[in-house]
C-alpha positions in Angstrom: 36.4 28.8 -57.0 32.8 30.5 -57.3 30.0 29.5 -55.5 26.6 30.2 -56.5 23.3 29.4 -54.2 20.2 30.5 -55.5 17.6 31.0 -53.1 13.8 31.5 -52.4 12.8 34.4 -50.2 9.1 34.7 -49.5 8.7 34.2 -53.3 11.6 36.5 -54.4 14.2 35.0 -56.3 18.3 35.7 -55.4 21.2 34.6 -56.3 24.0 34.7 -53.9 27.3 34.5 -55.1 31.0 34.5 -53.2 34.4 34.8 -55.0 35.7 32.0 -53.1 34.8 30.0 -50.0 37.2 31.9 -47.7 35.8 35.2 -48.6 33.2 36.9 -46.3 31.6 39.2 -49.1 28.6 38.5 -50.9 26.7 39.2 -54.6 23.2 39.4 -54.1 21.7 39.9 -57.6 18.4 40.7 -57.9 16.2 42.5 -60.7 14.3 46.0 -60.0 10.9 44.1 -59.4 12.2 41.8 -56.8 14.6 44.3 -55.5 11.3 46.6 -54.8 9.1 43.7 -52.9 12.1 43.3 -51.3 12.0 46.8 -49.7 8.2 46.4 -49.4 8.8 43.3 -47.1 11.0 44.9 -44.9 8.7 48.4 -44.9 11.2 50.5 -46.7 8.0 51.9 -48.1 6.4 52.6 -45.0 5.7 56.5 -44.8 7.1 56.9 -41.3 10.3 55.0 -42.4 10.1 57.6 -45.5 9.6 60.7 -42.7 12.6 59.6 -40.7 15.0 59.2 -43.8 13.8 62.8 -44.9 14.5 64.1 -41.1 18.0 62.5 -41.3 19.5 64.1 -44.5 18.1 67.3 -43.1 20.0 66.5 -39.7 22.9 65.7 -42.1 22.8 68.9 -44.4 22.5 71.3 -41.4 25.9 69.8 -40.1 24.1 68.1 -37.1 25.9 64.1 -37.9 28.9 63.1 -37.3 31.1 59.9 -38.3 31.3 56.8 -36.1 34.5 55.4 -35.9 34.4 52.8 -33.4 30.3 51.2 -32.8 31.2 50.4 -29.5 31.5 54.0 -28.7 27.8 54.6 -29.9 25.6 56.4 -26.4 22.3 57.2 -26.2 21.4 60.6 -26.2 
């Protein structure tokens, strides 16, 4: 059984899809336009959101990430 919601988001269209009511994945399908005022709504575009991605693939390039296995084991630095 599919079920399909569509839904309004701040005037972006989405439509949500499951494969079956028990399942806890989700289809979002958008198209590129919506998909980009998407990320504008939630500042993906922001230049100090930009800075900080470019610091942490430089972080990840120079070996200086590691993988996190279990959250709860997360500490601040």
């Amino acid at each position: 059984m599919k079920a399909c919601y569509t839904v309004d988001m701040n005037r972006i269209a989405a439509t949500i899809r499951s494969k079956n009511s028990k399942s806890h994945k989700l289809v979002l399908e958008l198209d590129a336009d919506r998909l980009e005022r998407l990320a504008a709504s939630f500042g993906l575009f922001n230049p100090e959101f930009l800075a900080s991605v470019t610091r942490a693939e430089a972080d990840y390039h120079a070996g200086r990430s590691h993988r996190v296995h279990m959250p709860s084991k997360i500490r601040a630095a």
